[in-house]
C-alpha positions in Angstrom: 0.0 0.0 0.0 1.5 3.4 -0.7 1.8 6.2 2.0 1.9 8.6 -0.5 -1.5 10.4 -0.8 -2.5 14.1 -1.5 -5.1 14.9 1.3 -8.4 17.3 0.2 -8.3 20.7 1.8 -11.4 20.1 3.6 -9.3 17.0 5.6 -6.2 19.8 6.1 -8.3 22.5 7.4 -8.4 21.1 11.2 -4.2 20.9 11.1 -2.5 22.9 8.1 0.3 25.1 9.0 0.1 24.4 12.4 2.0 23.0 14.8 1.0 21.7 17.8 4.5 21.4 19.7 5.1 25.2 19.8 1.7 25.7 21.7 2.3 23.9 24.7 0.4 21.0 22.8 -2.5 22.3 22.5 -4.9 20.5 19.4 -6.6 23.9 18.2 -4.2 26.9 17.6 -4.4 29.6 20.5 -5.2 33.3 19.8 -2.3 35.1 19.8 -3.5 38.4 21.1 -0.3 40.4 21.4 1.1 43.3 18.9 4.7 42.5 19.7 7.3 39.6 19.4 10.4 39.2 21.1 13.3 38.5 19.6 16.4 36.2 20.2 18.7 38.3 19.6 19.6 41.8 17.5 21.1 39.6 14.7 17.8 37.9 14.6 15.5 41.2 14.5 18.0 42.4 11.7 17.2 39.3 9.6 13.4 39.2 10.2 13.3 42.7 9.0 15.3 42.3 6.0 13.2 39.8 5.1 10.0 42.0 6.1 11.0 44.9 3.9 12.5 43.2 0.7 16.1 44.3 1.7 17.4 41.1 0.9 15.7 37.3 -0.4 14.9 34.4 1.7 17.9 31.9 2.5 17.4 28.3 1.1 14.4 26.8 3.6 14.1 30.4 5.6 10.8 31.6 6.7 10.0 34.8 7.4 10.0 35.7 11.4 7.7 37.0 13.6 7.8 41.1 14.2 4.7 42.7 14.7 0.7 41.6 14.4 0.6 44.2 11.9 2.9 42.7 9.4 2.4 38.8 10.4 0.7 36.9 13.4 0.3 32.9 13.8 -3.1 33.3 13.6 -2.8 35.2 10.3 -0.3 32.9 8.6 -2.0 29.5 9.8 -5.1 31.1 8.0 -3.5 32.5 4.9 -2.1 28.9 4.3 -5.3 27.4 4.4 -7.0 29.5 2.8 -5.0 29.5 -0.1 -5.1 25.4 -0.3 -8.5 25.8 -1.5 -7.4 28.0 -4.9 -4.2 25.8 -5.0 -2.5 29.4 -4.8 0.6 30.1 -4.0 -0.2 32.3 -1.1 -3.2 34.3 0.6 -3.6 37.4 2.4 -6.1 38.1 4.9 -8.1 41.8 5.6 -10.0 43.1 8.3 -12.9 43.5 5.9 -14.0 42.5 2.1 -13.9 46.1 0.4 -10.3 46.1 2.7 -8.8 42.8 0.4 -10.6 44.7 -2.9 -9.9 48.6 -2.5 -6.2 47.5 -1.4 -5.6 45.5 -4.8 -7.1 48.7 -6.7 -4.7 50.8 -4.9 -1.7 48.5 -5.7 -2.1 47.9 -9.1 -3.8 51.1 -10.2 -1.9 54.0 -10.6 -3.5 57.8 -11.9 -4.0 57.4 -15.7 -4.6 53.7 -15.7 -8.1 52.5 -17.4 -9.9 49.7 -15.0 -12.6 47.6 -16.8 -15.1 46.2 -15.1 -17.9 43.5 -15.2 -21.4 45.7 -14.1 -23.1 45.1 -12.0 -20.6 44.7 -9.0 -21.3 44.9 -5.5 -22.5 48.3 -4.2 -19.5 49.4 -2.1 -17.0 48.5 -4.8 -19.4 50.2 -7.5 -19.1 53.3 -4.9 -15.4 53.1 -4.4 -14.6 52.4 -8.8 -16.4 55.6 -9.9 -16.3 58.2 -6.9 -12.4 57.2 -5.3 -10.7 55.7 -8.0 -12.1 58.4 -10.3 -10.8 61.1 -7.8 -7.2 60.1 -8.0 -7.1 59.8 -11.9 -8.0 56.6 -12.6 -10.6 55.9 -15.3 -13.0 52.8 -15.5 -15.4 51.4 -18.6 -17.8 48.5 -17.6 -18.7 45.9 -19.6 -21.9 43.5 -19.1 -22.6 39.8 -19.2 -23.2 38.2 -22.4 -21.0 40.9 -24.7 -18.7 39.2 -27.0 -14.6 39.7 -26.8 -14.9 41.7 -29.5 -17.8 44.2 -28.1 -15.6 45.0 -25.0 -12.5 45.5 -26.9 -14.1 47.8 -29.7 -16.3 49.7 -26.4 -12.7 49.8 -24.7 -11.0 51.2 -28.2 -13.7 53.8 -28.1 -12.4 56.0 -24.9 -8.9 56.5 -27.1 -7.6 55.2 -23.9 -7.4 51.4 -24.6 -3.2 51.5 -24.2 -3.7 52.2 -20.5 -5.5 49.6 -19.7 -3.9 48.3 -16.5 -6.8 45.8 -14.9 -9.7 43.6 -15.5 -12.0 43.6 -12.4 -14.5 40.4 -12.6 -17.8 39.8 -10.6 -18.7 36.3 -11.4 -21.9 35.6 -10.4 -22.6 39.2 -10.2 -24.1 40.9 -7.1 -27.1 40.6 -6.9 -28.4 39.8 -10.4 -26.1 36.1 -11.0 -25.3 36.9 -14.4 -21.9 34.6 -15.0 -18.7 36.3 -16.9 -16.5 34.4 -18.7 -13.0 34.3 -17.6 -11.1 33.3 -20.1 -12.7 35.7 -22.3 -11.5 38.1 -20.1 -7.8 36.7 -19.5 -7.4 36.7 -23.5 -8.3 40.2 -23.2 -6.2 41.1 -20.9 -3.2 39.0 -23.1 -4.1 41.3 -25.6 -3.5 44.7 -24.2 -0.4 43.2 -22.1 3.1 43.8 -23.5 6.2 42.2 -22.8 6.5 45.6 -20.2 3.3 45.4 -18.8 1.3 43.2 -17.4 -2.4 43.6 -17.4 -3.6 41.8 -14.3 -7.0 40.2 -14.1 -9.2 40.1 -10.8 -11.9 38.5 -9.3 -14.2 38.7 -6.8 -15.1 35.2 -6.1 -17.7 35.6 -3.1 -20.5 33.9 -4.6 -19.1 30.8 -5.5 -15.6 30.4 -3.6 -13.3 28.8 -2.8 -15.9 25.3 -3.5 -17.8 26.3 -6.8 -15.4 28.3 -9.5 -11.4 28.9 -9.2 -10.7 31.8 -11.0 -6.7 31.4 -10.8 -7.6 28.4 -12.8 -8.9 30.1 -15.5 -6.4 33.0 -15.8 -7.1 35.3 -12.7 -3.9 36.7 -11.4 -5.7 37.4 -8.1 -9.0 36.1 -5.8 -10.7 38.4 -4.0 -13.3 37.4 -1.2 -15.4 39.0 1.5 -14.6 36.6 3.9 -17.6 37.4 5.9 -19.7 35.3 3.9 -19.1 31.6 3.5 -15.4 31.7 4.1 -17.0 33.3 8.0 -20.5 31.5 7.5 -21.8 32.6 10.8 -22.5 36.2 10.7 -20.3 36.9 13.8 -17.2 38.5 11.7 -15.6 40.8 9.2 -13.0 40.0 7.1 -11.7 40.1 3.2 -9.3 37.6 1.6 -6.8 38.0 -1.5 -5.3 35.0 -3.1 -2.6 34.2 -5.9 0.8 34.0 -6.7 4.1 34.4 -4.7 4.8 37.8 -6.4 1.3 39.0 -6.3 0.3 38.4 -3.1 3.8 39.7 -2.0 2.5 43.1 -3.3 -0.7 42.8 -1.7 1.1 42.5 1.9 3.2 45.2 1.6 0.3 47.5 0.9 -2.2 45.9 3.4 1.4 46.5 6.3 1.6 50.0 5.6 -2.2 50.7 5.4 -2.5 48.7 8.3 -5.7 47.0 7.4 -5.1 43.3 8.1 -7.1 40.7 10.3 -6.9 40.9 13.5 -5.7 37.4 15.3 -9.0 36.8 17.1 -10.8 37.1 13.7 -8.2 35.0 11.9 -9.0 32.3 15.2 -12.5 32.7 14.2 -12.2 32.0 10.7 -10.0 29.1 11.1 -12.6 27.7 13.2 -15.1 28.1 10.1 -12.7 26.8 7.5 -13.1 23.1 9.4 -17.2 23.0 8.2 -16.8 25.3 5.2 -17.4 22.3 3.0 -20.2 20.5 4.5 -22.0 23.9 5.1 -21.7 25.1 1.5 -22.7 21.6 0.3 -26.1 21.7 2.7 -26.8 25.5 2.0 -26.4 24.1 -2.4 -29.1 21.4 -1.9 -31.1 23.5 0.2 -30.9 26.5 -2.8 -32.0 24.3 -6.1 -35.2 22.8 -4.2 -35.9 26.6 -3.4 -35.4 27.6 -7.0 -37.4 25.4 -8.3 -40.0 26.3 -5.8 -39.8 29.7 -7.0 -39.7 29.2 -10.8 -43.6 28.2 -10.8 -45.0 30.3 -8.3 -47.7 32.6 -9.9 -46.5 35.7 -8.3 -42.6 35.0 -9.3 -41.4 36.4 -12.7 -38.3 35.4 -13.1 -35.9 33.4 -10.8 -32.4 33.9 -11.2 -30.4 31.2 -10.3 -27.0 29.0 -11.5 -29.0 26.2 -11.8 -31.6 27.5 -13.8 -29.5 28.4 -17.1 -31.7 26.9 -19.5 -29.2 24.6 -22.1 -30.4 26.8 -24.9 -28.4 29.9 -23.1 -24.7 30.6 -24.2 -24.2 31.2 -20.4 -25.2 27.8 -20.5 -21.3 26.6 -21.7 -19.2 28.9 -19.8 -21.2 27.5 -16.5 -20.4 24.1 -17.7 -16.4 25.4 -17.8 -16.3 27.8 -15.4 -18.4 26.3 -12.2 -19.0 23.1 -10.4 -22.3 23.3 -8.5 -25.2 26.1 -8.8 -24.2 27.7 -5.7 -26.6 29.5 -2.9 -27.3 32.5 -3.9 -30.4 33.4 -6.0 -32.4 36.9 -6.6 -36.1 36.8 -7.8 -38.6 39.2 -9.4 -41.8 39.7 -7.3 -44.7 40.5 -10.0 -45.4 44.1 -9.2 -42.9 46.6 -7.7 -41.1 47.7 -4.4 -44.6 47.6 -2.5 -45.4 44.3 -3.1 -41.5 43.1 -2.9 -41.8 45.2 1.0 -44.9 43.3 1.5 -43.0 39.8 1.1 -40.2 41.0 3.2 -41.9 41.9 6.0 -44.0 39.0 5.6 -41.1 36.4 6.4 -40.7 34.8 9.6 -38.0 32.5 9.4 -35.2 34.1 7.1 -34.2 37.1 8.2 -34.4 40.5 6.4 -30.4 41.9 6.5 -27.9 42.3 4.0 -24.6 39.6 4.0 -24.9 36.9 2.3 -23.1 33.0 2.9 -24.3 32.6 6.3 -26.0 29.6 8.1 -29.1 31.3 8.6 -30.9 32.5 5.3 -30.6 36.0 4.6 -33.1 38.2 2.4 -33.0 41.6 1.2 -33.7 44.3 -1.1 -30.9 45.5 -3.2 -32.0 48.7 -5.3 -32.5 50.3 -1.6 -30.8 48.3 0.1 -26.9 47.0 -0.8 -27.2 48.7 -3.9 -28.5 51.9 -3.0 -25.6 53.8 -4.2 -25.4 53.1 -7.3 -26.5 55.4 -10.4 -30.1 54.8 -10.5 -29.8 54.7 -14.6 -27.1 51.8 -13.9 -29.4 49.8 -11.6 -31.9 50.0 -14.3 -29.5 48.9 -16.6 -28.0 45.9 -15.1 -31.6 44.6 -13.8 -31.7 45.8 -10.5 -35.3 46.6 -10.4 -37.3 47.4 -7.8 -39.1 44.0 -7.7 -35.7 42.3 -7.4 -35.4 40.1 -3.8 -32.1 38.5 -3.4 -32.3 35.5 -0.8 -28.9 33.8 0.5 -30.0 30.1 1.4 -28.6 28.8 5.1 -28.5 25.3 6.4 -32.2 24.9 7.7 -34.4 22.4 6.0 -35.3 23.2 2.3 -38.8 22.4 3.5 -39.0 25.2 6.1 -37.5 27.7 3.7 -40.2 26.8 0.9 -42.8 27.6 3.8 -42.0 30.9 5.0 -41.1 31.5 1.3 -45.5 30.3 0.4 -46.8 32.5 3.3 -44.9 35.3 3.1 -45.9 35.6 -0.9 -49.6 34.9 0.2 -49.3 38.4 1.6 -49.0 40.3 -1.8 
């Protein structure tokens, strides 16, 4: 029998990148709550720094040492090197917040004069902080929608005169909240064809919906993974916390922003989200069941006129193809047209009684809310109509209770309108 065998990241999440010895034996990693580490001796601070600020490279089989919880903590590094098992990445780093892991990538590979172009829609805060911030400082954005061809977005992107400066491809795939799918390699071969042998255009994605279980961006030409760790990384609705995943050099980038910024998790947060990692599988895997039987309740209800969901892509569809390439499983997340208008879609909300009306999405309790006043509130009214975010639009995040219970609050509370 051979001893070699590659274990799963779901059976390395309870022991990765930990060791047991150096805690006093303890089986679960202690919170490190301190901001400081000692040192052995000056020789050995010299070196960690070094190391911390590029001054020199890592010696064959050195590791970087401990300084300060703002550059690296145990809790932090046990994390990152879990988290970026499940993207097979070469390295991970963790935020204090989702728009924290996103607005520091803008700011690190976005310089004034760069173009950004973006899937629409995107989440609300990062629609706020693309054409208010980013536009402040100089840097110019074009959005592009799901279902244009290659060819569309390059001739829309030739159209600003600007196309030479293009300098990133931000991705929302599903988008937030309508789950309209983007194709990635579409986007990568873009990107390929604006880079140059002296620039690189890097390609991003926010992977929220569907990550780490359902679609792996770096696998189909990402550069970077971006997550809101609150959601299903979190799954409890107890934290905050963002995530960035990728390679050696990218992520390397990413740190040395997030230490000077100062926005990184802090250990009792990166305790908490180990903690989650160990039942991140079996809770998305409950919460996916649970969302197709409530999709397909919902897709012949009367009052329901459209339902849209991963796992409702009719064959026909050519977003039909890049789900079968690009995804593994339909996911959780689903938004919904109520027939009628924001009235009858209050009506329904304040009819549940087992979800609960809030924003966040990924958690184990099912979570329902309104998006055009709700998470996307800020966005440009014209845009919202645009890119389907109507005022009849519900978007429900399915938890772990019983599909059966779900459908029932779902049937009484659309009695109501």
């Amino acid at each position: 029998m051979s001893t070699q065998h590659k274990l799963r990241p779901e059976s390395l999440m309870m022991s990765y990148g930990y060791k047991p010895e150096l805690s006093e034996g303890a089986v679960k990693s202690p919170i490190f709550m301190t901001s400081t580490f000692v040192f052995k001796s000056a020789e050995e601070g010299k070196a960690f720094f070094e190391l911390a600020y590029g001054l020199r490279e890592k010696d064959e089989g050195e590791e970087p040492g401990l300084i300060y919880s703002r550059i690296n903590n145990p809790d932090l590094e046990i994390l990152e090197n879990r988290l970026a098992l499940w993207e097979q990445a070469d390295d991970c780093a963790v935020f204090e917040s989702g728009m924290s892991a996103i607005t520091t990538v803008l700011l690190e590979f976005l310089s004034p004069g760069d173009v950004l172009l973006h899937s629409a829609p995107v989440y609300g805060g990062t629609d706020h902080f693309i054409h208010y911030f980013l536009k402040k400082i100089g840097v110019e954005s074009v959005c592009f929608k799901a279902g244009m061809k290659k060819d569309e977005i390059i001739d829309k992107l030739e159209a600003t005169g600007k196309a030479d400066r293009l300098a990133m491809i931000y991705v929302e795939t599903p988008a937030n909240p309508t789950n309209t799918i983007i194709d990635l390699q579409m986007c990568r071969e873009i990107a390929d064809h604006y880079g140059t042998t002296d620039k690189h255009v890097y390609m991003a994605v926010d992977n929220t919906y569907m990550g780490p279980l359902w679609q792996h961006p770096l696998q189909h030409g990402a550069d970077m993974v971006l997550y809101s760790a609150t959601k299903y990384l979190g799954g409890h609705s107890d934290l905050i916390a963002g995530a960035c995943t990728g390679s050696a050099e990218v992520i390397k980038r990413v740190k040395t922003l997030r230490t000077f910024l100062g926005n990184m998790a802090s250990p009792h947060t990166g305790w908490l989200l180990m903690r989650s990692l160990e039942t991140l599988k079996i809770r998305m895997e409950q919460q996916c069941r649970s969302a197709q039987e409530v999709a397909r309740y919902l897709s012949t209800h009367p009052k329901i006129k459209s339902v849209y969901y991963l796992g409702l892509i009719p064959e026909s569809s050519p977003a039909w193809k890049i789900y079968q390439r690009q995804y593994s499983a339909p996911g959780a997340m689903m938004s919904f047209e109520i027939d009628g208008g924001e009235k009858e879609a209050f009506r329904f909300l304040n009819g549940l009684r087992l979800m609960k009306l809030a924003v966040s999405l990924g958690s184990t309790e099912s979570l329902v809310e309104h998006p055009a006043t709700m998470t996307h509130a800020g966005v440009d009214p014209e845009h919202r109509r645009e890119f389907g975010i109507t005022e009849s639009l519900v978007r429900i995040s399915v938890g772990v209770e019983h599909h059966e219970d779900i459908i029932w609050d779902l049937k009484q509370a659309l009695e109501l309108v």
